[in-house]
DOBAFI-866113 format. One record per residue (C-alpha): residue in three letters; z, y, x. Coordinates in steps of 0.001 Angstrom, whole numbers, plus 524288, in hexadecimal, padded with zeros to 5 digits. Layout:
BEGIN
AlaZYX...
//
This chain:
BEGIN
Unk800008000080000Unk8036F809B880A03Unk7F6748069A810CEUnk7EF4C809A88053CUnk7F503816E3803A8Unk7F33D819148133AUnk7E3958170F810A3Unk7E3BC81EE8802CEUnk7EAB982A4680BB2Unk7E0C082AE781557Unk7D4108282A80E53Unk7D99D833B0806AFUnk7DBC083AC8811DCUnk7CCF4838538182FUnk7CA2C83C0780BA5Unk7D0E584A0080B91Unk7CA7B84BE081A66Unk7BC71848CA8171EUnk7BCD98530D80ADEUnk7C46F85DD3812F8Unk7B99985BA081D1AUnk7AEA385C478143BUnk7B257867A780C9EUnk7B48386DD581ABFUnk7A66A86C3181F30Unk7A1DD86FB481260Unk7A97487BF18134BUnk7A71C88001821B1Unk796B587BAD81DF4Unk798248867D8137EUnk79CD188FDD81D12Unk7941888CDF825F7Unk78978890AD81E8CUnk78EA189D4B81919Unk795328A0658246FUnk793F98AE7D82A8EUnk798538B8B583494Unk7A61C8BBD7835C7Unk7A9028CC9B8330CUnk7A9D18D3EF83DBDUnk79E148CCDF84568Unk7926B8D27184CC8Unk787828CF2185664Unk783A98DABA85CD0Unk784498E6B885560Unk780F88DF208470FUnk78C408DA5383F2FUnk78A628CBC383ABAUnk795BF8CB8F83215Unk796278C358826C4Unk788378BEC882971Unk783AD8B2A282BE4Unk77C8C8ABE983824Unk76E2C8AE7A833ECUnk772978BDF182E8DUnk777D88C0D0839E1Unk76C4E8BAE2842C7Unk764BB8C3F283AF1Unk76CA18CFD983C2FUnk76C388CF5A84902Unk75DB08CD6E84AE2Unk75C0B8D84E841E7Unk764758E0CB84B43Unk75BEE8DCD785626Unk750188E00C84EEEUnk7543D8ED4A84D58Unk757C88EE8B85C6EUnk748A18EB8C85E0FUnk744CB8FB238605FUnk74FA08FBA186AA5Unk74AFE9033C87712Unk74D508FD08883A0Unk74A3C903BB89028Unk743958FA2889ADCUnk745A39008D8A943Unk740568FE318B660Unk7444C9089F8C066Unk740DE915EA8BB36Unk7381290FCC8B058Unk7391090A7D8A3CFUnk732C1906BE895ECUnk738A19072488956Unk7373F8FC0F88113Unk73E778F662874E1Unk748ED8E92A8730DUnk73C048E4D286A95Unk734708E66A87571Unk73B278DC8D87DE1Unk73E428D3C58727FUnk74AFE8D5D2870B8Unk753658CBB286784Unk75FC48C5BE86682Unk763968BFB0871EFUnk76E988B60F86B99Unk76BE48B3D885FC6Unk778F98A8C485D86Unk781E38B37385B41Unk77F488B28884CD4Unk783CD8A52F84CB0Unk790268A83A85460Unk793A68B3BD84BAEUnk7927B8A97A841D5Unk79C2D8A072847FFUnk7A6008AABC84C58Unk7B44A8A66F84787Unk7AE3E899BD84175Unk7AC54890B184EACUnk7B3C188CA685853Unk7C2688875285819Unk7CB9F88E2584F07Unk7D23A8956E8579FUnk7C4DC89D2185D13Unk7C11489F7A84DB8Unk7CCD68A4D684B09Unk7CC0A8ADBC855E4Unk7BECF8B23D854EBUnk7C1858B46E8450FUnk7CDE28BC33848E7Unk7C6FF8C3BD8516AUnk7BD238C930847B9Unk7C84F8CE82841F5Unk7CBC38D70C84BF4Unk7BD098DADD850C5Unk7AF478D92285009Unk7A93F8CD728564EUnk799C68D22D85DEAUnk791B38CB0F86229Unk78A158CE8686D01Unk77C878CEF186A53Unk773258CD2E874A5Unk7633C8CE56875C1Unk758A18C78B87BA4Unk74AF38CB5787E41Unk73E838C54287E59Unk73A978C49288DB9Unk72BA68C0B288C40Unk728EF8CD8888455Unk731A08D4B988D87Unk729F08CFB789931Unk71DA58D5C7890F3Unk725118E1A588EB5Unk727A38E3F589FBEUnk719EF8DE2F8A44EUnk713D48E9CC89971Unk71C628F46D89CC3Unk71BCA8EFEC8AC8EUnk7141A8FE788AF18Unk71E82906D18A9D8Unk729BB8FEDD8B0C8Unk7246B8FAE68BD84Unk721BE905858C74FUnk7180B9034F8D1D8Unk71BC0905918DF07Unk711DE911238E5E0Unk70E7790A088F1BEUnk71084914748FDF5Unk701F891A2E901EBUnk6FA6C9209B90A98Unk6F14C92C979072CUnk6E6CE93097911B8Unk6E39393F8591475Unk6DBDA9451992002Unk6DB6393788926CBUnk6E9ED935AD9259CUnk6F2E992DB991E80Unk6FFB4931639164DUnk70A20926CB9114EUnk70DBE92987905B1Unk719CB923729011AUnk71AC491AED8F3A0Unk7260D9185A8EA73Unk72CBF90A838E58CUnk72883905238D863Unk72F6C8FC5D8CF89Unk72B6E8EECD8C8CFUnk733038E8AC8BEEBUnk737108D8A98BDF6Unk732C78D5368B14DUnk73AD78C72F8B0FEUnk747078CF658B848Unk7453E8D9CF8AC75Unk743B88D1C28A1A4Unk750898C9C18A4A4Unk758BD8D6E68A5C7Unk752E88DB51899AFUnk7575B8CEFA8923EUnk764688CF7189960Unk766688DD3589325Unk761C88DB67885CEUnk769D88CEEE8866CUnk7775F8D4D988D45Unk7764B8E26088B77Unk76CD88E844880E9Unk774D58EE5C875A7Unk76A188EFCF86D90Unk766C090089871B6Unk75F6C9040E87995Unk75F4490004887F1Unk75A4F9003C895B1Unk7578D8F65B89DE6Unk753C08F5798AC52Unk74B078EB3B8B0CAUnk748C88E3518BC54Unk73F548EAFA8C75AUnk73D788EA848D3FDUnk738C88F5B58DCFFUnk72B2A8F4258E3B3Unk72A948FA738F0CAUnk71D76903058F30AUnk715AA8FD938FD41Unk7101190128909AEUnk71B839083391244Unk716FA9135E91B1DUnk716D790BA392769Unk70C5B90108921B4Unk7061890B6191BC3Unk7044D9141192885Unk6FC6B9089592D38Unk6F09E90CCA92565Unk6E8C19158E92DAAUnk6DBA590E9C93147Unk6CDC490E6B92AF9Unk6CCDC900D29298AUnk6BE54903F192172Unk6B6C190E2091A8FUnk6AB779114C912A9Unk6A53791A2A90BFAUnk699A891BC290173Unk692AE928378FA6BUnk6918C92C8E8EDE4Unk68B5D939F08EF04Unk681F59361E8E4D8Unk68B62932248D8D8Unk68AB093A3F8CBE1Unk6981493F798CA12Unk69E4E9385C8C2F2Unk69CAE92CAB8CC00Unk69F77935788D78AUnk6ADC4937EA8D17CUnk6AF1C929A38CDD3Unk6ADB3926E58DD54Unk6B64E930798E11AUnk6C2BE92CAA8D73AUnk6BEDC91D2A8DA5FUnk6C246922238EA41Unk6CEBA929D98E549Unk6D51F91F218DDD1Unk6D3BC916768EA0DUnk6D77391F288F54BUnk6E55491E978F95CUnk6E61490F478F545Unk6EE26907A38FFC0Unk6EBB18F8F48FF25Unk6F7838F12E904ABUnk6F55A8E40390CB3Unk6F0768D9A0901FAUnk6EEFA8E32C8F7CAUnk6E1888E2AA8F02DUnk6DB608EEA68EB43Unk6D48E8EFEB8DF88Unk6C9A68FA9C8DF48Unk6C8878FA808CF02Unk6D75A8FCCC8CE8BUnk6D738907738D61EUnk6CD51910308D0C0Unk6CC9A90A528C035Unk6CDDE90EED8B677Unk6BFF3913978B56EUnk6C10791EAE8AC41Unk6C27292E508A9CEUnk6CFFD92E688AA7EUnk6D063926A48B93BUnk6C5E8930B28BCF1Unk6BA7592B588BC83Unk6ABBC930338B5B6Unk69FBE928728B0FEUnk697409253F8BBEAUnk68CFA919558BD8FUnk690E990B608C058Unk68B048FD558BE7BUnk68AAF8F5F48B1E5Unk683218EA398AD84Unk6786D8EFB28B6C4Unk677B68FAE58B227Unk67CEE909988B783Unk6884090E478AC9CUnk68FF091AE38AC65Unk69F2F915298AC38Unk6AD1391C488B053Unk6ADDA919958C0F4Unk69FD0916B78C2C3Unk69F8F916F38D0CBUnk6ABE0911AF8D430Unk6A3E8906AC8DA92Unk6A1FC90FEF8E7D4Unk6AEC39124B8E7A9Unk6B2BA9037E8E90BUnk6A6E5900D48F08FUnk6AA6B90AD28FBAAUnk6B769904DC8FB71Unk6B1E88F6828FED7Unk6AA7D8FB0290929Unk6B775901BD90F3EUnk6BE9C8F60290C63Unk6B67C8EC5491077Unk6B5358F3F691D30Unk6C3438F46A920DAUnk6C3A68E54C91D03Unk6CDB48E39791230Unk6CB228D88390944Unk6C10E8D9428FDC5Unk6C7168D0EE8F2EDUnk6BD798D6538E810Unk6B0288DD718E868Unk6A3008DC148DFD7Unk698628E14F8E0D8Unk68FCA8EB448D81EUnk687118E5CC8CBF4Unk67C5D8EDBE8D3B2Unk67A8B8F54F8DFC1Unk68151901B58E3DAUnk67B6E90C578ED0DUnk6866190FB68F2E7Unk688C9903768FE6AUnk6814A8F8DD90171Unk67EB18EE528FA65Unk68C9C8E5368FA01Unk6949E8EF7F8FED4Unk6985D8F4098F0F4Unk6A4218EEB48E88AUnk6A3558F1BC8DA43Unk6ADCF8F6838D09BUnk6ABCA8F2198C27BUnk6B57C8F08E8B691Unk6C11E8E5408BD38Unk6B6938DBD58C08EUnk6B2898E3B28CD53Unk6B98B8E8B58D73DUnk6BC958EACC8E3ADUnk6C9DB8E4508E9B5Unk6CB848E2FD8F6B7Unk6DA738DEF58FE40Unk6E0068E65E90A86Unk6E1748D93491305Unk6E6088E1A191E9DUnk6F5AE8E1B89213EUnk6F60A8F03F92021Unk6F32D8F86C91487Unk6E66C8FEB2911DBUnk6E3A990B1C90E51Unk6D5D490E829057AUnk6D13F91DB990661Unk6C8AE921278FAF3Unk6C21492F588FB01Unk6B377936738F687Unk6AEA993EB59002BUnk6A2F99465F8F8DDUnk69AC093BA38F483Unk69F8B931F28FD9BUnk6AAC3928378FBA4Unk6B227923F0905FDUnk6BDF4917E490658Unk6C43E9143F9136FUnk6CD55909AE913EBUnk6DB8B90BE491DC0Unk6E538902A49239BUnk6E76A8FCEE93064Unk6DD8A8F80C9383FUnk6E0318EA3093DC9Unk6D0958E6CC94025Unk6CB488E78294D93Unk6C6428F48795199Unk6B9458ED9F95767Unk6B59D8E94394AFFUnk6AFCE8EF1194166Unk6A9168E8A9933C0Unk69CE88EC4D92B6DUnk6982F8E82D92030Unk6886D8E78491DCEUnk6807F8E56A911E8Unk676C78DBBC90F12Unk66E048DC1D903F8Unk668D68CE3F900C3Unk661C68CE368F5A6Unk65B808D9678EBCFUnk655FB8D8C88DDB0Unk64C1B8E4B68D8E4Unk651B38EA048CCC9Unk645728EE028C6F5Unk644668F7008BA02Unk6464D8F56E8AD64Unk64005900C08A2F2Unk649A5901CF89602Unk644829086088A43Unk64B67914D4886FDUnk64B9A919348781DUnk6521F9276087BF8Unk6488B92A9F8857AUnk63B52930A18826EUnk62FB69264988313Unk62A29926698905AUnk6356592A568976CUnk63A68923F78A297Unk64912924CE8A863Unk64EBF91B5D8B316Unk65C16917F48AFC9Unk661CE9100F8B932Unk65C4990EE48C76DUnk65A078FF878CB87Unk662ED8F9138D59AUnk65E1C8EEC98DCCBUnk664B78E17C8DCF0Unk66AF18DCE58E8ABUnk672988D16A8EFFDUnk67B048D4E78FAD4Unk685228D11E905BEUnk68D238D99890C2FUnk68F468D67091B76Unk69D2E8D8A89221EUnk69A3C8DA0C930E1Unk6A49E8DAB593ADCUnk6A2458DF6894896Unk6AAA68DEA5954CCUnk6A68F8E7C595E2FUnk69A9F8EAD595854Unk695DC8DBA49581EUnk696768D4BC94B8DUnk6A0258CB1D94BCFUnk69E3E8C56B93D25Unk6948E8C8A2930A3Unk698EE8C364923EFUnk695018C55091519Unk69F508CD3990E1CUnk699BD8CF1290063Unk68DF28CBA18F8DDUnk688FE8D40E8EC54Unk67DD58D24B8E1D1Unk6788E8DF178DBC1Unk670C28DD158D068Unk664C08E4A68CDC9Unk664DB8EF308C3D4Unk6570D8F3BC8BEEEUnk65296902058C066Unk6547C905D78B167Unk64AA890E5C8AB9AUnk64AD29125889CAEUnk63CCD914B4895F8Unk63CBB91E5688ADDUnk638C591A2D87D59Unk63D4B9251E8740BUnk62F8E9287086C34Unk62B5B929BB85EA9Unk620C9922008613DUnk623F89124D85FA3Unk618D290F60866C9Unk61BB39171387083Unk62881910488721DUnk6245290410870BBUnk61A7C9058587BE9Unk6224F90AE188437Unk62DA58FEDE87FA9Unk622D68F68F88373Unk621758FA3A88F9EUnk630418F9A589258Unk62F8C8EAB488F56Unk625FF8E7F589BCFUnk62F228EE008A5A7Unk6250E8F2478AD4AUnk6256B900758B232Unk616DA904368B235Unk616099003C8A307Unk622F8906BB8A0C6Unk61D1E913808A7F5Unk61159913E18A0DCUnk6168E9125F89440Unk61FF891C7A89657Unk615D59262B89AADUnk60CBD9234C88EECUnk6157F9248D88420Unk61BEA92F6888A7BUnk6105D936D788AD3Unk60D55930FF87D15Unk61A309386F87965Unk618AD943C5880C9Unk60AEC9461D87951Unk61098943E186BA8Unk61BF594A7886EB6Unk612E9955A287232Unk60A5B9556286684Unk6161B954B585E5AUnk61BB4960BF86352Unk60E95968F3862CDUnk60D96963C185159Unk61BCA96685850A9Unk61935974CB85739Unk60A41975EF84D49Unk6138F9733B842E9Unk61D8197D2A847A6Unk6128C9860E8480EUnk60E2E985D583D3AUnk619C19854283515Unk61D9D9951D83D03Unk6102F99A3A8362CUnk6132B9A20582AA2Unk60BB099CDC81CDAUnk5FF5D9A431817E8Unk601A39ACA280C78Unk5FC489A7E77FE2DUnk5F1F69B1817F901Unk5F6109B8077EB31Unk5EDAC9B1E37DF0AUnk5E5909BB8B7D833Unk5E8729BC5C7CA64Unk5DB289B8077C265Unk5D3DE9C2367BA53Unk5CEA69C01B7AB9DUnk5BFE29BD9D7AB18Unk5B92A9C7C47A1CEUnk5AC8C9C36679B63Unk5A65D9D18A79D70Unk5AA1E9D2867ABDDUnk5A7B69C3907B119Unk59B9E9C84C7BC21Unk5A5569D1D87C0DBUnk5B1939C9477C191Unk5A9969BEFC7CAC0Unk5A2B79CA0C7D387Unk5B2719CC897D420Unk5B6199C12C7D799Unk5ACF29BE127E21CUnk5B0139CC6D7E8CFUnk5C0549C7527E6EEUnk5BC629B9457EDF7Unk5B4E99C1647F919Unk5BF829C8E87FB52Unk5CAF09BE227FBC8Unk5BFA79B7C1804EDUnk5C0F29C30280EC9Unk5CFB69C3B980E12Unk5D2BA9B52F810CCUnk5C92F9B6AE81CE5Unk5CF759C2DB820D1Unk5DD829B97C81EFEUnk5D8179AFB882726Unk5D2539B99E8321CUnk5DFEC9BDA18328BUnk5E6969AFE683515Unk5DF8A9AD0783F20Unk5E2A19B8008473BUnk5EF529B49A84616
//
């Protein structure tokens, strides 16, 4: 019996545990659910009281959102840009504070909850909010502002007056560490940021100018020259040549460094000081901003190539220049050619760039290591030549007949350009430097055709289509004539008519009113009449005597 009440106690006891615990779970489910932020509670500046998990995510995003317009100063030395918290990406950088405002005074062993709920009592509980940024749009932000924060060094220089040279001394420039930069920028927005606005100094490093005065008093020798005239230019080209020299003169090339010709002297425009002047195209001669530029780089390979740097880029023109001999030009067009060439001395070289009258003169300086018993010239060699012959183009704005040379031919040509070197006078080796191809360009002559006479222009059309000058010429001469002659005869009508039209009209003669036949007096009215018609007789001849001796 007492064994039987023993069970009966504790099945009733299991019993009593398994409901307490299931209403418990039920209960702390339901509260988990509806559960919110204790008062008193904040992340940040925003108050997440009474709110749940989710609402207060939200809140705070919203607060971000609103932080998006922030300015935020980016420095590097004594520059800067401004840009915005929405321009580096800004967002929340830990985001799990919502769930521990959640779970403040309700985790953890009693004794922590009960502190943590007692201390809402006395104070608010913050959270510190922190922010992160977005570094690949960042790293876009630096690399597209990189201008207006780096600062380039100015390299010390040299100017040349009166045969002399002058140091003149350069200044430090600055150049920012993108990877540095972005990390300090995310370490401030995470650590520091308060959500105002804010400056922030990135990572640079200083970049020494180069060339000190001693390496640079090194450069004193002609290590090659030339020179090439342009007397004969229209203006425009003439000035073209002269700012081409300017923007090059003064250029120190450092050991290994290459030089670009196009860099130096583009854009090719009003505003960079240049006019319209004639250059190739398609082969054809085209009026274009710089024409001429091409003996400016041309009289620069022939001083470089004389003072034996290395040639790392040079092409040749579409057709042939007058200026140097065939193979001894290098060409300047668009970014597909240009001249480069690399000072592969040890010492830096020094490129003087001036007009004197219509002659252009470049002389390259540095220090002369070659032996002074040698010397090195370069000789062209024309290979091969094509006639360009002539081709006639019909004309509709020029009068029929006429005849008007537009372009003058240039003959085709292959070509080799020889580098000899002497020693002591004797030459010691002869090797090909550069070859070139020139194509031919046809002397372009444009035939008139502007008549009112189709058959007219269709002769002379006709004779266009056989190429061949002596039909051309003929035609031309015919049908000019032709159309000198009408053109002749219709200015002497046109003048008859204009004549003609000046001469004032003859004057109507009255009408005589008629008289009423009587039957008594009809002998007498004809003798009457014929003495009237005898008399009107004389006075239109005397009318007509009068006219004509006029």
């Amino acid at each position: 019996m007492r064994n039987i009440k023993k069970r009966w106690f504790l099945f009733v006891a299991a019993f009593v545990l398994v409901a307490a615990a299931g209403i418990h779970m039920g209960v702390k489910a339901e509260e988990d659910e509806n559960r919110v932020i204790a008062d008193r509670v904040y992340i940040g500046d925003v108050s997440v009281a009474g709110m749940t998990e989710e609402e207060a995510t939200a809140a705070v995003e919203d607060y971000i959102e609103s932080l998006q317009d922030t300015a935020i100063t980016l420095k590097a030395g004594e520059n800067s840009i401004e840009v915005t918290a929405k321009d580096l990406g800004v967002t929340w950088g830990n985001p799990e504070l919502a769930e521990k405002a959640v779970n403040l005074g309700r985790t953890g062993n009693p004794i922590a909850r009960y502190k943590e709920k007692k201390d809402l009592e006395k104070g608010d509980k913050v959270f510190v909010l922190s922010y992160a940024i977005d570094e690949s749009k960042t790293a876009a932000l630096l690399k597209e502002h990189a201008k207006e924060l780096d600062q380039e060094a100015q390299d010390n220089g040299l100017t040349r007056e009166n045969g002399q040279f002058t140091f003149v001394k350069g200044h430090e420039g600055i150049k920012v560490n993108a990877e540095k930069s972005i990390e300090q920028i995310a370490s401030h927005m995470q650590n520091q940021w308060d959500g105002k606005a804010a400056s922030i100094e990135l990572s640079a490093k200083l970049v020494e100018p180069r060339g000190s005065e001693e390496e640079l008093a090194e450069v004193k020798d002609l290590l090659g020259g030339y020179s090439t005239n342009f007397s004969s230019s229209s203006a425009g080209r003439a000035k073209n040549v002269r700012n081409g020299a300017s923007k090059i003169n003064g250029s120190i090339i450092y050991p290994g460094e290459e030089f670009s010709v196009h860099d130096a002297v583009v854009p090719f425009n009003a505003e960079n000081g240049y006019e319209l002047a004639g250059s190739y195209e398609n082969g054809t001669t085209v009026e274009t901003y710089g024409g001429g530029i091409c003996q400016v780089s041309t009289t620069l390979y022939n001083a470089v190539i004389r003072a034996e740097l290395e040639i790392t880029e040079r092409s040749a023109h579409s057709m042939i220049v007058s200026y140097v001999e065939p193979s001894m030009d290098a060409a300047i067009s668009g970014e597909y050619k240009d001249l480069k060439f690399k000072n592969s001395t040890k010492y830096p070289v020094y490129i003087e760039g001036y007009t004197d009258g219509g002659i252009i003169h470049f002389n390259v300086y540095g220090k002369e290591t070659r032996d002074a018993n040698r010397e090195v010239e370069f000789v062209s060699e024309t290979t091969g030549e094509t006639d360009p012959g002539v081709k006639y183009v019909a004309d509709g704005t020029l009068q029929i007949g006429t005849i008007s040379t537009q372009q003058s031919a240039h003959i085709g040509k292959k070509a080799k350009l020889w580098k000899v070197v002497k020693v002591n006078g004797k030459e010691e080796s002869r090797e090909v430097f550069n070859t070139s191809n020139y194509q031919a360009s046809p002397k372009i002559v444009r035939v008139g055709t502007a008549s009112d006479s189709q058959d007219a222009i269709n002769a002379v059309m006709a004779a266009i289509g056989t190429q061949d000058e002596a039909t051309i010429q003929a035609a031309a001469a015919a049908n000019c004539t032709a159309a000198r002659d009408a053109a002749a005869a219709q200015q002497a009508a046109e003048a008859a008519a204009a004549a003609a039209a000046a001469q004032p009209a003859e004057p109507a003669q009255p009408e005589q009113p008629s008289q009423p036949e009587e039957d008594g007096n009809k002998d007498d009215k004809k003798d009457s009449d014929n003495k009237k018609d005898d008399k009107q007789d004389n006075t239109k001849e005397e009318k007509n005597n009068q006219e004509s001796n006029d």
